[in-house]
C-alpha positions as CSV (number, residue, x, y, z in Angstrom):
1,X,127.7,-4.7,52.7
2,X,126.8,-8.3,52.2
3,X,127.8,-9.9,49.2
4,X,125.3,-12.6,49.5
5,X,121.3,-12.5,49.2
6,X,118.5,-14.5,50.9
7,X,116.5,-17.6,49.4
8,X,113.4,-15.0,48.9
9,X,115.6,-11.9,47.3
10,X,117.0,-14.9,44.5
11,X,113.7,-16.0,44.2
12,X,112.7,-12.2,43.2
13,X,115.6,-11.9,40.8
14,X,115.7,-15.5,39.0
15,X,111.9,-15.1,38.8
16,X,111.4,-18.5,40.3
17,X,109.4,-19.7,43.3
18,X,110.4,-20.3,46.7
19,X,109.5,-23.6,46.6
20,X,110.7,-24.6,43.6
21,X,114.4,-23.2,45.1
22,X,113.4,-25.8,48.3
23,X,112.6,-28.1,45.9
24,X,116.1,-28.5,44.0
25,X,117.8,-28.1,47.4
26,X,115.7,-31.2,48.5
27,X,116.6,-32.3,45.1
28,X,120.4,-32.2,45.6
29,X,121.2,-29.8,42.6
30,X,121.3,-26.5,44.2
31,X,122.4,-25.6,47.7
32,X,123.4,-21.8,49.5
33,X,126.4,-20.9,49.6
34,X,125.6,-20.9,53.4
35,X,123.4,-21.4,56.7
36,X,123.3,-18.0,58.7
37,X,122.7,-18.3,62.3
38,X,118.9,-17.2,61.9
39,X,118.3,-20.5,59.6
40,X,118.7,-18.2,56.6
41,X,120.0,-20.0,53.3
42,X,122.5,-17.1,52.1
43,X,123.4,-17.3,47.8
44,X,126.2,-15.8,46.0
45,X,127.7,-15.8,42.4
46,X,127.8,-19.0,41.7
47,X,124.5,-19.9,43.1
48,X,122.9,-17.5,41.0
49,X,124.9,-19.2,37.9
50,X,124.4,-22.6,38.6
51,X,120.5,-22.1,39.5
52,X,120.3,-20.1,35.5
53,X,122.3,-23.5,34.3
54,X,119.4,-25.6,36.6
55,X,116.3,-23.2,34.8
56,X,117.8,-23.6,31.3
57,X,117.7,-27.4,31.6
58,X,114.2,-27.3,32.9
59,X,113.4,-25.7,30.0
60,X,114.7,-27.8,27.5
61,X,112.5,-30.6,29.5
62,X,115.5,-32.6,31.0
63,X,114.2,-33.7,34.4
64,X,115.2,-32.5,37.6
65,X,117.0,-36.3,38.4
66,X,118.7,-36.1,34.9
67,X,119.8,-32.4,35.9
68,X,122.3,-34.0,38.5
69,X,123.8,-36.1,36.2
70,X,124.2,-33.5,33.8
71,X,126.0,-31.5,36.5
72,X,128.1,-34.1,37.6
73,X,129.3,-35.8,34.8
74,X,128.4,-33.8,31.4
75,X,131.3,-32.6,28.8
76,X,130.6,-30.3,26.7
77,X,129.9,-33.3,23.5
78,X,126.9,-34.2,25.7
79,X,125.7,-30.9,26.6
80,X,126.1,-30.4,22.6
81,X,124.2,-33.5,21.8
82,X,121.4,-32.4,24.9
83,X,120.9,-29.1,22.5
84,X,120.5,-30.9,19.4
85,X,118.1,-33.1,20.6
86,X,116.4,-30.5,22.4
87,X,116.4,-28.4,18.9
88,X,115.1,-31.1,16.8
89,X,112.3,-31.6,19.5
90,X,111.1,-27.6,18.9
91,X,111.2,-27.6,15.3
92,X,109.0,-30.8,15.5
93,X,106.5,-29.6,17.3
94,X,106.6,-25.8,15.4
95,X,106.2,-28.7,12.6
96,X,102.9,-29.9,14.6
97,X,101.5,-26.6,15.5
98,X,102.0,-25.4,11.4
99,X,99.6,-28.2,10.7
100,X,97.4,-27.6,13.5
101,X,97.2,-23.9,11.9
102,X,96.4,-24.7,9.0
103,X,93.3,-27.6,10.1
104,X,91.7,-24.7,12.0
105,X,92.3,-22.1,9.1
106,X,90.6,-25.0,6.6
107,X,87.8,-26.0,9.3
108,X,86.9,-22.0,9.7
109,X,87.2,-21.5,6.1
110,X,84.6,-24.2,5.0
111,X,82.4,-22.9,8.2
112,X,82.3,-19.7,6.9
113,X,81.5,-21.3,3.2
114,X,79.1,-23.3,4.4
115,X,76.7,-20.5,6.2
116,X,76.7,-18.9,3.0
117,X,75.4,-21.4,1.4
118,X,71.7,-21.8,0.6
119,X,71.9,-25.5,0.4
120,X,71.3,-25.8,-3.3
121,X,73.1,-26.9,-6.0
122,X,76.3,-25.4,-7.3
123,X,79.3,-25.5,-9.6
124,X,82.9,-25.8,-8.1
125,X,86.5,-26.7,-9.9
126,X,88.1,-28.9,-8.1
127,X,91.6,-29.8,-9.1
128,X,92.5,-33.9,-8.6
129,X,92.4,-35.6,-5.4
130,X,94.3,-38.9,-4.3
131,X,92.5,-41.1,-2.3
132,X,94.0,-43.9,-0.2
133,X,91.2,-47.1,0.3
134,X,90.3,-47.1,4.2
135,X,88.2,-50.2,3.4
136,X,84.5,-51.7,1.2
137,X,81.2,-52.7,2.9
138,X,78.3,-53.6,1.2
139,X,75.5,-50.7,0.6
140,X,73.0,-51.5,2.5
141,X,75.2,-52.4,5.7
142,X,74.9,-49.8,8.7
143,X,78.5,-48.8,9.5
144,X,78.8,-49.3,13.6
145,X,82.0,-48.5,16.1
146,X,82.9,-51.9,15.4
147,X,83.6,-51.9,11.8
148,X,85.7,-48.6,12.3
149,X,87.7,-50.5,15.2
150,X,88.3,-53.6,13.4
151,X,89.6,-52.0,9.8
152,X,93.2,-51.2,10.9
153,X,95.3,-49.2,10.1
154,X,92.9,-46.4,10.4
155,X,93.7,-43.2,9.1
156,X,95.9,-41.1,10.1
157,X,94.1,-38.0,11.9
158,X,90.9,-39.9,11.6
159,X,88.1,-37.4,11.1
160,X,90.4,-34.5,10.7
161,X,90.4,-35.5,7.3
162,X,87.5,-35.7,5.2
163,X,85.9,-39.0,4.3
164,X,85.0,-40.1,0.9
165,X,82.1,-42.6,-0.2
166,X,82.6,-44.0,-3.4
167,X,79.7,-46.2,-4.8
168,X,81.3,-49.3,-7.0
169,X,79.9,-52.7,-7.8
170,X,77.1,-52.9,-5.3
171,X,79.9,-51.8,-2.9
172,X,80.8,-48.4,-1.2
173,X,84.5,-47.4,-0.7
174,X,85.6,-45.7,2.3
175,X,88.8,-43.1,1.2
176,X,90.2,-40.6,2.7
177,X,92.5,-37.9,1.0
178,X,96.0,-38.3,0.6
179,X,99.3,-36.2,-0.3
180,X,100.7,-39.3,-1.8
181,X,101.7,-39.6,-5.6
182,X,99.7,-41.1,-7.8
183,X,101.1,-45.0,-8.3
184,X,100.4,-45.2,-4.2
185,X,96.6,-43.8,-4.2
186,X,93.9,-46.2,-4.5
187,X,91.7,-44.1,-6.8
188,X,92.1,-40.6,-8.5
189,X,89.2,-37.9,-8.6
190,X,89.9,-36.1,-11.5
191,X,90.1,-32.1,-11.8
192,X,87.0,-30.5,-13.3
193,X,83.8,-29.2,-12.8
194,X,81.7,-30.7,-10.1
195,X,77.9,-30.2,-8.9
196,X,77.4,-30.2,-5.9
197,X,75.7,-29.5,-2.6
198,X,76.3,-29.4,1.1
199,X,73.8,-30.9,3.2
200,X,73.2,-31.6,7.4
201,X,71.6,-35.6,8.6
202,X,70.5,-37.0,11.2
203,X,69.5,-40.3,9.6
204,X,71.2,-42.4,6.6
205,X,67.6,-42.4,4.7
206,X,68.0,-38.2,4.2
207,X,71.3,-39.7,2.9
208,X,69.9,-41.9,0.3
209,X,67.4,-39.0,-0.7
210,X,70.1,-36.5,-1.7
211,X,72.0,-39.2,-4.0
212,X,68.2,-39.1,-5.5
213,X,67.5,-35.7,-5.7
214,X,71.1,-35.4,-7.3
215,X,70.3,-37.6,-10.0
216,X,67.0,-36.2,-10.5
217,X,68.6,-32.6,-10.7
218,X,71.2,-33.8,-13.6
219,X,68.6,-35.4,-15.4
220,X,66.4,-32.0,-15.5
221,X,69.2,-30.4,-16.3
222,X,70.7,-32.3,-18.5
223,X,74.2,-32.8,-17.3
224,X,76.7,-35.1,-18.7
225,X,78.1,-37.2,-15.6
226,X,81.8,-38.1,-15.9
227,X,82.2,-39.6,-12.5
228,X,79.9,-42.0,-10.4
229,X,78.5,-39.7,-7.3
230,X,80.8,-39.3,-4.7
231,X,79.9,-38.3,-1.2
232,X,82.1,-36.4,1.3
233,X,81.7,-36.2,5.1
234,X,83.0,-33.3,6.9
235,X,83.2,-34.8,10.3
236,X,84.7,-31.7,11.8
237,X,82.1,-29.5,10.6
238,X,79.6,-31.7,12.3
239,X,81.6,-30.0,15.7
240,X,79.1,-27.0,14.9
241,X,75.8,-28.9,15.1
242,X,76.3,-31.6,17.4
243,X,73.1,-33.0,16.4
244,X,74.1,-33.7,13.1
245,X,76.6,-35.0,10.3
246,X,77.9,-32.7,7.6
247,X,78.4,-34.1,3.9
248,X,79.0,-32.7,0.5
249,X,77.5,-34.6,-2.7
250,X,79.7,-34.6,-5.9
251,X,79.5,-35.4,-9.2
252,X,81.9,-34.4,-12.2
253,X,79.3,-32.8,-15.2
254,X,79.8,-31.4,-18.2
């Protein structure tokens, strides 16, 4: 009985490829034990273990040209410190994919809100918000690619977060939320009771008009305001109406 197996039969039980057993031959990391007669590449015991050492290295990303070095020349402090790194790599991205998570759990979330919704007026509490200064234009300037490019640092995740408008001095802010503490924020929303209303544009006029029909709305109702109006953009909502841009109008009452 042989005690050695054929290229294709450790391909079956390593679960790997043909060519990819070719391909770290041609590689100089894994050779048969031995040539038969017929041309057949003939593995034993050890080929089996060093190819397993060979498919756990691939899968901690380390290249098939650093995989030769590792054979060759590797203590066990390396292979340690390969692990490590490796580890900290995984947890980084389970980091990543957490926040990813929770984005898509927030953008379905305020989706789901938002068609049922009647587009009118409502009261929310809102606890406070920190908001980091992106950068001021003037209020009657036309934002273009341009002036986003040329305000750097932009922020991080720009339009995964939401973007706040603040009117002040003739002057509109551009913020954007941040976990920050307090003495490092630019401005503080604080928590209360805000109108508000969500609304769909295709033109900055229907913008303007809201900000009106918001004041007229307080007026008639005869709301105390406690904070200038703030306007929120939900640029990942606007994902579900390509046609449009999705903002939020805000203003604390009493």
């Amino acid at each position: 009985m042989k005690e050695h197996i054929t290229i294709s039969q450790l391909s079956q039980l390593m679960n790997v490829s043909v060519h990819q057993l070719r391909y770290f031959e041609e590689k100089g990391i894994l050779y048969p034990s031995y040539t038969e007669k017929n041309q057949y590449r003939m593995y034993g015991l050890h080929e089996i273990y060093q190819l397993s050492h060979i498919l756990l290295l691939r899968k901690l990303n380390v290249s098939v040209g650093q995989i030769e070095e590792c054979m060759t020349s590797y203590a066990a402090d390396d292979y340690n410190q390969l692990l490590e790194d490796s580890l900290q790599r995984v947890q980084d991205e389970i980091t990543n994919l957490k926040l990813l998570e929770q984005f898509i759990h927030k953008v379905l979330k305020e989706h789901h809100n938002l068609t049922h919704q009647d587009n009118e007026y409502q009261i929310r509490l809102l606890g406070p918000r920190h908001l980091k200064l992106w950068f001021a234009f003037e209020r009657d300037q036309e934002l273009t690619a341009r002036d986003l490019f040329e305000q750097r640092p932009a922020p991080p995740q720009l339009f995964e977060n939401d973007l706040h408008y603040l009117s002040d001095s003739g002057q509109v802010k551009l913020c954007y939320e941040t976990t920050d503490m307090t003495d490092t924020a630019d401005y503080m929303l604080e928590e209360g009771s805000y109108l508000y209303k969500h609304f769909s544009v295709t033109e900055d006029d229907e913008i303007e008009y809201e900000i009106q029909q918001l004041e007229r709305y307080v007026t008639q109702h005869q709301y105390k305001c406690q904070s200038k109006i703030i306007l929120v953009e939900k640029s990942y909502l606007s994902m579900f109406d390509n046609n449009k841009l999705q903002y939020e109008i805000q203003v604390k009452v009493k």
